[in-house]
N, C-alpha and C positions, 0 to 999 in steps of 0.2 A: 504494500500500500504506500511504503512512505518512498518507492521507487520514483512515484509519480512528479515527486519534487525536488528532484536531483538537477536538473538544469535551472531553475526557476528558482526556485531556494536553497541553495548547497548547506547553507548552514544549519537549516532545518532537517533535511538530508541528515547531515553527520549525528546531531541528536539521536534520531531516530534509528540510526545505525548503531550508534554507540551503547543507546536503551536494548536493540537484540541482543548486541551481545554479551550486554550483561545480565541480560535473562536467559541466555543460555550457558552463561557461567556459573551463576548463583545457584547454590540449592537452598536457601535461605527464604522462605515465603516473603519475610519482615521484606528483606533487600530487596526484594521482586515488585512489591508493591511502591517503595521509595521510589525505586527508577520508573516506576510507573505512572507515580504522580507528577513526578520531574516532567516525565516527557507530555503529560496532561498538562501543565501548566505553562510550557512552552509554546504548546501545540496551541492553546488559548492566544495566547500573547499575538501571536501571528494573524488571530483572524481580526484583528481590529480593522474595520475599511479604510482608515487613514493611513494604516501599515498597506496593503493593499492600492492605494492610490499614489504610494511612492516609490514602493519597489516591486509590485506584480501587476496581473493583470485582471479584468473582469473576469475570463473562464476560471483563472485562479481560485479567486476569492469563492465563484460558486463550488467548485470542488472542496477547498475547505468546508463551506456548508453541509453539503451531505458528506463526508468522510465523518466532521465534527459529532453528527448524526448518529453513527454505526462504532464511532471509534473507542467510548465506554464501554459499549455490551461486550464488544469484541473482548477488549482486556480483561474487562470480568469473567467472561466465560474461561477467557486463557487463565488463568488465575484459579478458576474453582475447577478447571480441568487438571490440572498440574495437581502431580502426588507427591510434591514434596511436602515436611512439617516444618511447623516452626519452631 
């Protein structure tokens, strides 16, 4: 998913990169969810329109919308799927 903003937003890109793989390093639930909020909270930051009207574009910003959308259940689901404890 977060492939989708590798030209467009590289920095947002590396986040998101950086959050797999340390959910596929962690076996720590606590740390899984930390990185998790991290990239939640970043992930926010970026949909401002004002952010949006200076460095992307309108298909952008609508992509954010639905991604923003799907991008909590997803993580939760990953999250009560995963059999590690804490």
């Amino acid at each position: 998913m977060i492939s989708a903003f590798k030209d467009d937003l590289p920095w947002l890109y590396e986040i998101g990169i950086e959050t797999y793989r340390g959910l596929k390093a962690t076996k720590s639930i606590i740390e899984k969810k930390r990185l998790i909020a991290s990239f939640e909270k970043n992930f926010s930051c970026a949909q401002s329109p004002m952010f949006f009207e200076l460095s992307g574009s309108e298909e952008m910003f609508m992509m954010f919308k639905e991604i923003s959308r799907y991008l909590p259940r997803f993580l939760n689901r990953y999250l009560k799927s995963d059999k590690t404890k804490e």
